[in-house]
FIBAPA-430428 format. One record per residue (C-alpha): residue number from 1; chain; x, y, z; residue in one letter. Coordinates in nm, 4 decimals. Example, Ala and Ser with C-alpha at 12.3 -4.5 7.8 and 13.67 -1.06 7.14 Angstrom:
# residues 2
+-----+-----+----------+----------+----------+------+
: seq : mol :       c1 :       c2 :       c3 : type :
+-----+-----+----------+----------+----------+------+
:   1 :   A :   1.2300 :  -0.4500 :   0.7800 :    A :
:   2 :   A :   1.3670 :  -0.1060 :   0.7140 :    S :
+-----+-----+----------+----------+----------+------+
END
This chain:
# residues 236
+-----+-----+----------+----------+----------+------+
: seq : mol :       c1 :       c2 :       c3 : type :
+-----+-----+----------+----------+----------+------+
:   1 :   A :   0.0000 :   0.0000 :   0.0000 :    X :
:   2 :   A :   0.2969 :   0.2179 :   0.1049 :    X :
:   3 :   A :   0.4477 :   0.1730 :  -0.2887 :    X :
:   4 :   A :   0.0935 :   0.2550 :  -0.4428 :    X :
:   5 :   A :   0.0617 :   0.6026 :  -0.2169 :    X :
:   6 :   A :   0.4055 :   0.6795 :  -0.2939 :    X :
:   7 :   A :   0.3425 :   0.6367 :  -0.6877 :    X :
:   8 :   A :  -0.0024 :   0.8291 :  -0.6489 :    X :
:   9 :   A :   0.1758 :   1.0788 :  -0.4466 :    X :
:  10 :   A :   0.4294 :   1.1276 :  -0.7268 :    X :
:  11 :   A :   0.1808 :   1.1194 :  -1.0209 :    X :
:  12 :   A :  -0.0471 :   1.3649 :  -0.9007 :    X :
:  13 :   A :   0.2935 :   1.6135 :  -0.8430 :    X :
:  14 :   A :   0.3763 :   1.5444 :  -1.1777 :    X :
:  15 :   A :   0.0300 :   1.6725 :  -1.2788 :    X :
:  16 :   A :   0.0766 :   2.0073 :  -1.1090 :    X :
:  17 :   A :   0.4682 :   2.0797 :  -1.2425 :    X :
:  18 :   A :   0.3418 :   2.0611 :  -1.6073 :    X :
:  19 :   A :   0.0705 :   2.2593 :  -1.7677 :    X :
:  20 :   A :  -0.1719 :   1.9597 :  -1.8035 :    X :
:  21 :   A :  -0.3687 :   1.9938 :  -1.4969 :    X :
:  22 :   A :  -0.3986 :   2.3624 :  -1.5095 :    X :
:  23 :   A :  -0.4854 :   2.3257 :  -1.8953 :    X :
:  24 :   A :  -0.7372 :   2.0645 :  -1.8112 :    X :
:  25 :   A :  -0.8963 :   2.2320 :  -1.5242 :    X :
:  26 :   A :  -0.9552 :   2.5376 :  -1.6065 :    X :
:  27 :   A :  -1.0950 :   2.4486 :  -1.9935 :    X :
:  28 :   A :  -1.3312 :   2.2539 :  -1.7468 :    X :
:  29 :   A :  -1.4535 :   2.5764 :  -1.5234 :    X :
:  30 :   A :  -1.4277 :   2.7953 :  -1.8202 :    X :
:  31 :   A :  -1.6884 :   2.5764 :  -2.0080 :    X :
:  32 :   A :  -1.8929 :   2.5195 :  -1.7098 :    X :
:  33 :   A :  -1.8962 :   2.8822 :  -1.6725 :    X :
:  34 :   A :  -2.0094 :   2.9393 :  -2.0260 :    X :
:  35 :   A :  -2.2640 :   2.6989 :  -2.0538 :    X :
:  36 :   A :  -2.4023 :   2.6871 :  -1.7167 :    X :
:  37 :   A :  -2.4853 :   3.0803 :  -1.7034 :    X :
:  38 :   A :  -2.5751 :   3.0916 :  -2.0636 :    X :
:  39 :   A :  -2.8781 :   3.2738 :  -2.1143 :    X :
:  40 :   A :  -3.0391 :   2.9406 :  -2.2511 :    X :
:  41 :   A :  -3.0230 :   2.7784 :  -1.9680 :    X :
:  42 :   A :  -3.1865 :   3.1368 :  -1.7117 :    X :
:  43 :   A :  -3.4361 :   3.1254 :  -1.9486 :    X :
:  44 :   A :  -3.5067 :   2.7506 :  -1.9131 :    X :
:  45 :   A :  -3.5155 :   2.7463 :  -1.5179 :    X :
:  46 :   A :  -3.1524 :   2.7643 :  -1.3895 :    X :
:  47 :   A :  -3.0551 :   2.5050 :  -1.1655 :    X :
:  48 :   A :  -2.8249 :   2.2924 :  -0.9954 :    X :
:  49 :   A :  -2.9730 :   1.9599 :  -1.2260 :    X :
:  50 :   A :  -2.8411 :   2.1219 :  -1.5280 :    X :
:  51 :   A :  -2.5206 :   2.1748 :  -1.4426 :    X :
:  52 :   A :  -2.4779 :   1.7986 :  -1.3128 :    X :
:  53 :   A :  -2.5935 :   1.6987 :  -1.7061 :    X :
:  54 :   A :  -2.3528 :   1.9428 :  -1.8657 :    X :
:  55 :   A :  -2.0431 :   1.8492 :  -1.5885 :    X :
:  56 :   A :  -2.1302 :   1.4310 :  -1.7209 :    X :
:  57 :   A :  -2.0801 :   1.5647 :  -2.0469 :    X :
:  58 :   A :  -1.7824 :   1.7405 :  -2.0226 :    X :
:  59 :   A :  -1.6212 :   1.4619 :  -1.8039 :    X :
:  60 :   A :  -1.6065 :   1.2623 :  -2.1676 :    X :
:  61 :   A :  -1.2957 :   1.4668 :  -2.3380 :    X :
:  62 :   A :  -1.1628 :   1.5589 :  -1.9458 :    X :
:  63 :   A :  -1.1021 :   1.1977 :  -1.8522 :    X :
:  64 :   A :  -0.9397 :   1.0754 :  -2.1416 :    X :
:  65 :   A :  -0.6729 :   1.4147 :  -2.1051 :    X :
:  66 :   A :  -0.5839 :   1.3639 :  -1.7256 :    X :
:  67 :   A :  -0.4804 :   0.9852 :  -1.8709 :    X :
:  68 :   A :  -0.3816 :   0.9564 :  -2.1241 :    X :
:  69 :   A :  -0.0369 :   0.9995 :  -2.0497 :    X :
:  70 :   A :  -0.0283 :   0.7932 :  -1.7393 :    X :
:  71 :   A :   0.1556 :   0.5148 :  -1.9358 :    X :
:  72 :   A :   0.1324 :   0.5704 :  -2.2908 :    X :
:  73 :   A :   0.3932 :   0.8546 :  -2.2251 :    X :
:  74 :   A :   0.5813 :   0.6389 :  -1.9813 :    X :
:  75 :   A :   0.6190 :   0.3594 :  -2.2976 :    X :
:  76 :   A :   0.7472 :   0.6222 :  -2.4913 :    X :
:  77 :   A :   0.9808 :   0.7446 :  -2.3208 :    X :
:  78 :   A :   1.0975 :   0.4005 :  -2.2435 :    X :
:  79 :   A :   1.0407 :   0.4895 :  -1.8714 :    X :
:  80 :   A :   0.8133 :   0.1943 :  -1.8220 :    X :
:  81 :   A :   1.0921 :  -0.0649 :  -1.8203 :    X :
:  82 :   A :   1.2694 :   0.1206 :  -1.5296 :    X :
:  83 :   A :   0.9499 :   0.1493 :  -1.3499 :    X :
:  84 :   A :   0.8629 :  -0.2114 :  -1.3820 :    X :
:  85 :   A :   1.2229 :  -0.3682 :  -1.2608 :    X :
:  86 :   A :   1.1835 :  -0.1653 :  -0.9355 :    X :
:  87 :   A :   1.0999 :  -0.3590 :  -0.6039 :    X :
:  88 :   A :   0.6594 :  -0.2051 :  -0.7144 :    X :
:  89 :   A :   0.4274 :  -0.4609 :  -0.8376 :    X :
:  90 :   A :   0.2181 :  -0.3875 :  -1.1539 :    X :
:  91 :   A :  -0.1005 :  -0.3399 :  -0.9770 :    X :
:  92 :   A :   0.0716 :  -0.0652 :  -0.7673 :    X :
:  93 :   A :   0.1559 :   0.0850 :  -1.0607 :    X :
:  94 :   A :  -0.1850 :   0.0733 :  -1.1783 :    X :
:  95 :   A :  -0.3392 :   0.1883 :  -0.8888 :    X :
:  96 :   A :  -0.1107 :   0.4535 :  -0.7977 :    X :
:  97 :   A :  -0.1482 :   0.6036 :  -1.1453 :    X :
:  98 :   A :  -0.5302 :   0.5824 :  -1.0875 :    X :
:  99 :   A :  -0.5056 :   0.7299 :  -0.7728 :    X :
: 100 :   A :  -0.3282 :   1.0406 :  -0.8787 :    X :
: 101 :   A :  -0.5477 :   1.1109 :  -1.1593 :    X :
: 102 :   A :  -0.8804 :   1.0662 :  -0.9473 :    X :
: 103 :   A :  -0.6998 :   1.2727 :  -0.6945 :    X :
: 104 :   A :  -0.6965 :   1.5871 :  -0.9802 :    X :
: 105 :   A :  -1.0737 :   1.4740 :  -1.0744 :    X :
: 106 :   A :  -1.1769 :   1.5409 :  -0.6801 :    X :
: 107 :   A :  -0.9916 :   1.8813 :  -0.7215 :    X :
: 108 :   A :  -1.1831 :   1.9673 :  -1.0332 :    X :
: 109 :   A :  -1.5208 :   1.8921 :  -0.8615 :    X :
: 110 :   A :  -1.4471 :   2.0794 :  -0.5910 :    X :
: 111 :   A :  -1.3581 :   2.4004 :  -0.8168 :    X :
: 112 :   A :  -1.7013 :   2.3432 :  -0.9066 :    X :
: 113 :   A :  -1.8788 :   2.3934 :  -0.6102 :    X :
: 114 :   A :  -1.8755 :   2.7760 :  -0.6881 :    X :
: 115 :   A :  -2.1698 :   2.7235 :  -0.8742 :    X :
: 116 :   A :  -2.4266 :   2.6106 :  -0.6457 :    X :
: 117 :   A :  -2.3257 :   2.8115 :  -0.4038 :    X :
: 118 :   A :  -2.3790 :   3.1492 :  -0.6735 :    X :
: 119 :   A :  -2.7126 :   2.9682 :  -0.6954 :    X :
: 120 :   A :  -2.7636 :   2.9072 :  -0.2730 :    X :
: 121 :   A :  -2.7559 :   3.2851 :  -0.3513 :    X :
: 122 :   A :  -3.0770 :   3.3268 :  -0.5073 :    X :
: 123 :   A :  -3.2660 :   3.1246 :  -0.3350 :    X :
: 124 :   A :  -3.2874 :   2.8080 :  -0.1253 :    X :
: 125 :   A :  -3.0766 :   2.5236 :  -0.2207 :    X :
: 126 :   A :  -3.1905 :   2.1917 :  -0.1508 :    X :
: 127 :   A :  -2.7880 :   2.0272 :  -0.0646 :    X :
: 128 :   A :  -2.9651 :   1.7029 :  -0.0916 :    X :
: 129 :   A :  -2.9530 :   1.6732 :  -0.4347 :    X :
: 130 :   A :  -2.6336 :   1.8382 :  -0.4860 :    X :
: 131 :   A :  -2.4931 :   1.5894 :  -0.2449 :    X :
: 132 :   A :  -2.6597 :   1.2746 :  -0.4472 :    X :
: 133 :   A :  -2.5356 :   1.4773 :  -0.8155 :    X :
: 134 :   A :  -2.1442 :   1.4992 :  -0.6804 :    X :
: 135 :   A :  -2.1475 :   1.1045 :  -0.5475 :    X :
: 136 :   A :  -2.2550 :   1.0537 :  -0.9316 :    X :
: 137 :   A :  -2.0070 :   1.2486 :  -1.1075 :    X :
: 138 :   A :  -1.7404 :   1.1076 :  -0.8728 :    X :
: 139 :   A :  -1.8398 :   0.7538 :  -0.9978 :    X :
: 140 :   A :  -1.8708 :   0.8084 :  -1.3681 :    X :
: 141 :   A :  -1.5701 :   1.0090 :  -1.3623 :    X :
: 142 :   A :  -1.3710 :   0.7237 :  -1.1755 :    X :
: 143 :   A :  -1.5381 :   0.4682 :  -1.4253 :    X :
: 144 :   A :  -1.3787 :   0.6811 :  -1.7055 :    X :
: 145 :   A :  -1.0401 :   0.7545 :  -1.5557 :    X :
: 146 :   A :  -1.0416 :   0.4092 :  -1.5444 :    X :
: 147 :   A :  -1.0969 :   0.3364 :  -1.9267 :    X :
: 148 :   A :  -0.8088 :   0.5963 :  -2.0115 :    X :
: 149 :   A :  -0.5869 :   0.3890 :  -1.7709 :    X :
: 150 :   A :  -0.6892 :   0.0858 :  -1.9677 :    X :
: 151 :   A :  -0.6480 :   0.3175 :  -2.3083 :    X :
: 152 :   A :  -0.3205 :   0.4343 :  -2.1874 :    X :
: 153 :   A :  -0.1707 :   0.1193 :  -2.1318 :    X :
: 154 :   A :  -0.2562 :  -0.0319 :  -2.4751 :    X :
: 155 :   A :  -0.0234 :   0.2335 :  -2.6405 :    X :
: 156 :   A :   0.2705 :   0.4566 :  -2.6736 :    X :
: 157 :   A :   0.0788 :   0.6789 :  -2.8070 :    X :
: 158 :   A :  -0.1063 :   0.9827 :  -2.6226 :    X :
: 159 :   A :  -0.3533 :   1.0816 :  -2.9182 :    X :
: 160 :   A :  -0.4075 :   0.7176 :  -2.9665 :    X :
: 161 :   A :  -0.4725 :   0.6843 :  -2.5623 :    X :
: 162 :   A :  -0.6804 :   0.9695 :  -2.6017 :    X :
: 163 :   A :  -0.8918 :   0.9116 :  -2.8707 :    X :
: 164 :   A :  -0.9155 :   0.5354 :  -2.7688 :    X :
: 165 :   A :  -1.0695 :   0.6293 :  -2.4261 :    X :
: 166 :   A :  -1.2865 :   0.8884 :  -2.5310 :    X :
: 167 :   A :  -1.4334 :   0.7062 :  -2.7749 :    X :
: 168 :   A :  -1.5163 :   0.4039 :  -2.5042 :    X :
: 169 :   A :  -1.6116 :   0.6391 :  -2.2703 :    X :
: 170 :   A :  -1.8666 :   0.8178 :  -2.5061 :    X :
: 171 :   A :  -1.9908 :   0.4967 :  -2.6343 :    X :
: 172 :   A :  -2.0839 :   0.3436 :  -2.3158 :    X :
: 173 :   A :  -2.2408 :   0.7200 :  -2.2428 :    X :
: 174 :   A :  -2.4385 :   0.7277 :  -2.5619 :    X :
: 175 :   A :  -2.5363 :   0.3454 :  -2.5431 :    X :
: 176 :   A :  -2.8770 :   0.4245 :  -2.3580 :    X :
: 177 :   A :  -2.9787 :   0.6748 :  -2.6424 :    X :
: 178 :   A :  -2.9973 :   0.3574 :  -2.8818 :    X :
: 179 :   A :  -3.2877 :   0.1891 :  -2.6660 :    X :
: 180 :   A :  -3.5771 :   0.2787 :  -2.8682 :    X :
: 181 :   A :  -3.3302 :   0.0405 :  -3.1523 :    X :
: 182 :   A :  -3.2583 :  -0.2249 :  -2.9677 :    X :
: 183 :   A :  -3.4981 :  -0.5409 :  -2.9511 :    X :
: 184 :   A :  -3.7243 :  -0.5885 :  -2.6299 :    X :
: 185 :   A :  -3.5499 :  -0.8523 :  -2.5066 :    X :
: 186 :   A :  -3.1995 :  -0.6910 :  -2.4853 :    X :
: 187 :   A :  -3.3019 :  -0.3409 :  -2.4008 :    X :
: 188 :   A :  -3.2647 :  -0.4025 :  -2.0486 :    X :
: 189 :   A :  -2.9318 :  -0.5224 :  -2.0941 :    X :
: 190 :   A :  -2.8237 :  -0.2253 :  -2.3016 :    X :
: 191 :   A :  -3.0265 :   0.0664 :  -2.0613 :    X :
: 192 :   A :  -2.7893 :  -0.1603 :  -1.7791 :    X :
: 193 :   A :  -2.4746 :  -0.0830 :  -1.9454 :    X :
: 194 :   A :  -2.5132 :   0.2431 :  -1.9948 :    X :
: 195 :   A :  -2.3607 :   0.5005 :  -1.7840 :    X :
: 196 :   A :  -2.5998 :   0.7800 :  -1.8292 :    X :
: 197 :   A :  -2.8889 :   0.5290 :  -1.6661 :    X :
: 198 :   A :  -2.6593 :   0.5032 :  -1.3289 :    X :
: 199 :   A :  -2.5712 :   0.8651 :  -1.3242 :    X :
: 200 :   A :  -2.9149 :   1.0093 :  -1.4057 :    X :
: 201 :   A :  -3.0600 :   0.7646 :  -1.1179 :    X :
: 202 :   A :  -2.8249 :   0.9013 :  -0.8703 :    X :
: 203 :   A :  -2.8460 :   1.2467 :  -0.9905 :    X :
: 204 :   A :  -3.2325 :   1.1746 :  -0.8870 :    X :
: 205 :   A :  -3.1354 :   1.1133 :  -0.5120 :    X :
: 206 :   A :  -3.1573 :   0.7061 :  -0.5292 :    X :
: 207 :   A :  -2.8502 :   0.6036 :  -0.4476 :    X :
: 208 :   A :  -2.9155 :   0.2134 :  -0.5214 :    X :
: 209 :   A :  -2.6127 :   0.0029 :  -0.4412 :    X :
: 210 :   A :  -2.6603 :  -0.1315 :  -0.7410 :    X :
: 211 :   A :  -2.5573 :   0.1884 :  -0.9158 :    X :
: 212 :   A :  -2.2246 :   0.2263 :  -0.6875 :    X :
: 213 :   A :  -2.1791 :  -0.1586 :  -0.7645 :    X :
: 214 :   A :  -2.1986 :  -0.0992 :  -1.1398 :    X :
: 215 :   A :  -1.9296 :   0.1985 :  -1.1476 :    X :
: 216 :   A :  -1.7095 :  -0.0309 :  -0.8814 :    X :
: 217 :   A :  -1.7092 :  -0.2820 :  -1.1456 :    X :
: 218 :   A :  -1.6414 :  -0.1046 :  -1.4344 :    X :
: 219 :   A :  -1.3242 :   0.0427 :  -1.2096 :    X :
: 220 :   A :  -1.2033 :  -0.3199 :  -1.1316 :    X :
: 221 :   A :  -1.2567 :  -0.4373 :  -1.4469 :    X :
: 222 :   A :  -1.0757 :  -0.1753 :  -1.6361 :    X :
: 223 :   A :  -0.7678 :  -0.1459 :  -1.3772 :    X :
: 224 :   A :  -0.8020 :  -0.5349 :  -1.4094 :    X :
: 225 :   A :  -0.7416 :  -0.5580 :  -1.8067 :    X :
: 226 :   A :  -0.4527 :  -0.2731 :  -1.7503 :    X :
: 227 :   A :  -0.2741 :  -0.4882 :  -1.5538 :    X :
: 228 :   A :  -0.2996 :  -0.7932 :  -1.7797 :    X :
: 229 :   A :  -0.1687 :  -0.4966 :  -2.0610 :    X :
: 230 :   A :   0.1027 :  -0.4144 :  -1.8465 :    X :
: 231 :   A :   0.1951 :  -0.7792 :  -1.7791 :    X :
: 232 :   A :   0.2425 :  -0.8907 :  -2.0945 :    X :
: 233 :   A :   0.4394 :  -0.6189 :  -2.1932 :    X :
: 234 :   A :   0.6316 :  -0.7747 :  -1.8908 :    X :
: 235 :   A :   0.6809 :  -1.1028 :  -2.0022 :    X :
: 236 :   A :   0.7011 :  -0.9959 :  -2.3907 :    X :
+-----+-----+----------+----------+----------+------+
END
């Protein structure tokens, strides 16, 4: 565990003594700002519900930036072989890269808490729901970190790693629009996959374990399959 925080630990540094992070974040708050105040959305009752639909959408190009160069970069530089022949363990590579970049994902959503407070301002807030709409975005944003760790480590590449995740990302995001396609018998199996379903559930205040379970397993799953990646690199 010591080795994993000490990798996270270093990773997230590395975020903050390059431009990415900054870059990332603050494309992310500028957008928000934008979008969220835009007069389309005053007009069309302001509120807090919104800005959790816009923040899932913008989490699709954000995720796949904050990873894409987790190892991708590392492979390229030929770093990866050092890294791998040190007393660490794959997963704790893995998971200490993870770590880090859900580490600069919790930053970004707390940036973001400027906006309901501005709207606490004109009237009352119910925290409830803002509570239930940040426990979603955390999820589907970990889900998707996750993919870009599982894009990153299938390349040398970043533009391949970040293309790669985004579009997996955006396709299990844009699966649930297809429903009305899909025959009866597999349109619960479809609506399942989907991410939007979760997060829009959650956004709603039910926080089902079921929905937590479904983001947990997407996580495991993708960290999993990065590993195996990184292994046979290993024994290649």
């Amino acid at each position: 565990m010591q080795r994993t925080l000490t990798i996270a630990k270093r990773e997230f540094r590395g975020y903050f003594n390059s431009p990415a992070a900054y870059i990332v974040i603050c494309l992310f708050l500028l957008l928000m700002g934008f979008f969220f105040w835009n007069p389309f959305f005053l007009v069309n009752r302001a509120s807090v519900r919104s800005m959790f639909d816009l923040m899932s959408i913008l989490l699709l190009p954000t995720a796949p930036a904050l990873t894409m160069g987790l190892l991708a970069e590392e492979k390229r530089q030929g770093t990866i072989e050092i890294l791998l022949t040190m007393p660490v363990r794959d997963p704790e590579v893995i998971i200490g890269k993870y770590l880090a970049a859900l580490g600069v994902l919790v930053i970004l959503l707390l940036a973001t808490l400027a906006y309901p407070i501005s709207v606490s301002t004109l009237g009352n807030l119910d925290w409830g729901p803002v509570l239930a709409g940040y426990v979603a975005l955390l999820l589907q944003g970990g889900a998707m970190l996750a993919l870009g760790v599982l894009a990153s480590s299938w390349t040398d590449n970043q533009l391949i790693a970040f293309f790669t995740s985004g579009i997996i990302c955006f396709a299990f995001w844009m699966i649930g629009r297809f429903l009305p396609f899909v025959p009866q018998g597999a349109a619960s199996v479809v609506e399942w996959i989907s991410f939007d379903y979760h997060f829009q559930d959650i956004v709603r205040g039910v926080l089902d374990s079921r929905h937590i379970i479904y983001f947990l397993t997407v996580i495991g799953f993708s960290l999993a399959l990065a590993f195996r990646s990184l292994e046979s690199r290993r024994w290649s």
